[in-house]
C-alpha positions in Angstrom: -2.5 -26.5 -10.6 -3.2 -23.2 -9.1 -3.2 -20.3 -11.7 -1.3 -17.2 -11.4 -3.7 -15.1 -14.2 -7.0 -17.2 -13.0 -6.6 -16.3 -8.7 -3.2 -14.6 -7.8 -4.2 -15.1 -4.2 -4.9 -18.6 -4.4 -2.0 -19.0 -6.0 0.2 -17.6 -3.6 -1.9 -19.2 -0.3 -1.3 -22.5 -1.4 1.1 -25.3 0.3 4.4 -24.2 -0.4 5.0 -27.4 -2.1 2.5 -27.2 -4.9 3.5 -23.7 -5.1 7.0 -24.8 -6.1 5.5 -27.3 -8.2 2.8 -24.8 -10.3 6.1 -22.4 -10.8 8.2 -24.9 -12.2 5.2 -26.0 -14.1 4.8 -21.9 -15.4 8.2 -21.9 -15.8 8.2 -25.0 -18.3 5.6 -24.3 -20.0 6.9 -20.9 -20.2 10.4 -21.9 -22.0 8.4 -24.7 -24.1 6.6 -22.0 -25.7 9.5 -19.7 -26.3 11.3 -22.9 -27.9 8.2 -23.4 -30.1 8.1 -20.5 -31.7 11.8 -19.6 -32.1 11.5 -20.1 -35.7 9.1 -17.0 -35.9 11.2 -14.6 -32.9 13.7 -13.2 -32.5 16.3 -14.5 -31.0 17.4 -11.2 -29.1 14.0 -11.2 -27.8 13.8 -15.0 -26.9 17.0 -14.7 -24.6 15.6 -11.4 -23.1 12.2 -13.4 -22.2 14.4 -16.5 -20.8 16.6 -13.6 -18.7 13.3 -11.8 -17.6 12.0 -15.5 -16.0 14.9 -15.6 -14.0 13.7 -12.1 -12.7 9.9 -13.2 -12.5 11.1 -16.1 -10.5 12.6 -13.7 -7.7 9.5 -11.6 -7.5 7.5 -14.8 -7.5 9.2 -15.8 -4.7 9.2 -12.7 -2.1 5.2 -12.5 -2.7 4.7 -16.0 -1.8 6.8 -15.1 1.1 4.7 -12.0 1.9 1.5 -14.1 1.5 2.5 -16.7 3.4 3.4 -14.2 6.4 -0.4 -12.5 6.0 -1.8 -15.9 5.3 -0.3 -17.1 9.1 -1.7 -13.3 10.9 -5.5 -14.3 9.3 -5.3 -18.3 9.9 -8.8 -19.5 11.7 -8.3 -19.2 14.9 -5.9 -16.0 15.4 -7.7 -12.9 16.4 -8.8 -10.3 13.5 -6.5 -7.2 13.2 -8.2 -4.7 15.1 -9.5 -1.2 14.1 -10.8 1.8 16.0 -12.5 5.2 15.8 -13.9 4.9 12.5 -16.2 7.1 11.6 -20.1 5.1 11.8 -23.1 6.4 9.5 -25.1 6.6 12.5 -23.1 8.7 14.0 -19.8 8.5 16.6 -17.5 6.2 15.7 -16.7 2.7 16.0 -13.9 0.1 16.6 -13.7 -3.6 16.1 -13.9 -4.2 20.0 -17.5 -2.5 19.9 -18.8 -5.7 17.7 -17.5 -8.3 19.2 -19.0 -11.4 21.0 -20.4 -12.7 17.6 -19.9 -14.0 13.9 -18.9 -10.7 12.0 -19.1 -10.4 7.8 -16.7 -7.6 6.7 -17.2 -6.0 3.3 -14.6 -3.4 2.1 -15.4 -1.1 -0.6 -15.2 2.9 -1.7 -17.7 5.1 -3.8 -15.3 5.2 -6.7 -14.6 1.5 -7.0 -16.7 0.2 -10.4 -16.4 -4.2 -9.0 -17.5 -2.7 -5.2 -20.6 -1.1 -6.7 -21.4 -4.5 -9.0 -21.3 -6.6 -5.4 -24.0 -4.4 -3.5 -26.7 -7.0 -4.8 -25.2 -10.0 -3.9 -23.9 -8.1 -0.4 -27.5 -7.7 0.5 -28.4 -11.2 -0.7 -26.1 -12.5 1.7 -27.8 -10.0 4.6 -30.6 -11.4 3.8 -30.2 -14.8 4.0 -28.5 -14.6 7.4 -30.6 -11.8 8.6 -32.0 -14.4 11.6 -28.1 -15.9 12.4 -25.6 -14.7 14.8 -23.4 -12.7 12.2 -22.8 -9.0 11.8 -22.8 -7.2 8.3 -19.8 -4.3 8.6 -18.9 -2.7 5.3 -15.6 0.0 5.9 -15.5 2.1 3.1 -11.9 3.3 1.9 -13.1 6.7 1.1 -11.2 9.8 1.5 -12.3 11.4 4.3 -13.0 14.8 2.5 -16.1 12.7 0.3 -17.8 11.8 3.7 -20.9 13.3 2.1 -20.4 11.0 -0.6 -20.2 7.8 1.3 -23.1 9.0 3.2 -24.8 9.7 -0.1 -24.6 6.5 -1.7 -25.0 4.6 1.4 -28.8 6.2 1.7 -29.2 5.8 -1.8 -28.1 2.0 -2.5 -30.4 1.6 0.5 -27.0 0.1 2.3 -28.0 -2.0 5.9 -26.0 -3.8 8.3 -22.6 -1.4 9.8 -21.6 1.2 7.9 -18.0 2.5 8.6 -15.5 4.8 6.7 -11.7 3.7 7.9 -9.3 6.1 9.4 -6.6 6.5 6.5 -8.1 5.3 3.0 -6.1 2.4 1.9 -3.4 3.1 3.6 -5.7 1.9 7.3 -3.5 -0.6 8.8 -6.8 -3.0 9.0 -7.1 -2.6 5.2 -3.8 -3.2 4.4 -3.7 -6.6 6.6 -6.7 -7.9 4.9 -6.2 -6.1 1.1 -2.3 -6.3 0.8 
């Protein structure tokens, strides 16, 4: 069983079958709970919760829909959404098209984000081990572009290698937005 709090995304990627199956599981489990404990709640509050899953149900449903659709645009073998013109530390800019014609890593991450920061050790792990394969390190940064001077700071500082782009619109880059919905 795929679970909802342990990998959202996982959850939602899975066969639409076992999907079905782990919601109806949720859902029990849900409701066996609420029964369980009915001495001790409310019962207001119990009829509210049971009201509310029919509600979590619907939700549950158009994400697994809107995974599903992003899940099909990424499947091996379809091309990668494209990007272009973002600004590159080494100057000019860059586009997806430019780094083509081999295996490409991307890492996306901002200055602000505290989990994008923790991953900078294992990022250049991963650089390092592959540093003699056919693969390309690109890491697009979702900073603003008013903190250029920023990215570009902590990019010398952290000692950052491999491409180093900041995207067009912050999180709102279409290329962002396909792969980080």
């Amino acid at each position: 069983m795929a679970s909802l709090f342990d990998d959202y995304k996982a959850f939602f990627s899975q066969p639409e079958a076992d999907y079905n199956q782990d919601l109806k599981q949720y859902n029990k489990d849900f409701k066996d709970l609420l029964e369980s404990n009915k001495e001790e709640l409310d019962s207001a509050f119990v009829n509210k919760q049971k009201k509310g899953l029919e509600s979590f149900n619907k939700q549950m449903g158009s994400e697994f829909e809107r995974y599903k659709e992003i899940n099909e645009k990424l499947a091996t073998g379809n091309p990668s959404p494209d990007f272009q013109d973002y600004i590159n530390y080494d100057g000019g800019t860059a586009s997806l098209s430019d780094i083509t014609g081999q295996y490409i890593y991307i890492d996306m991450w901002a200055t602000w984000c505290g989990p994008c920061k923790y991953e900078i050790p294992f990022l250049k792990e991963l650089e390092e081990e592959y540093k003699d394969k056919d693969i390309k390190f690109v890491s697009i940064s979702i900073d603003a572009r008013k903190d250029e001077d920023k990215w570009r700071k902590m990019i010398k500082d952290k000692e950052l290698t491999g491409t180093q782009l900041l995207a067009d619109n912050e999180y709102q880059s279409q290329f962002v937005q396909v792969y980080h919905p």
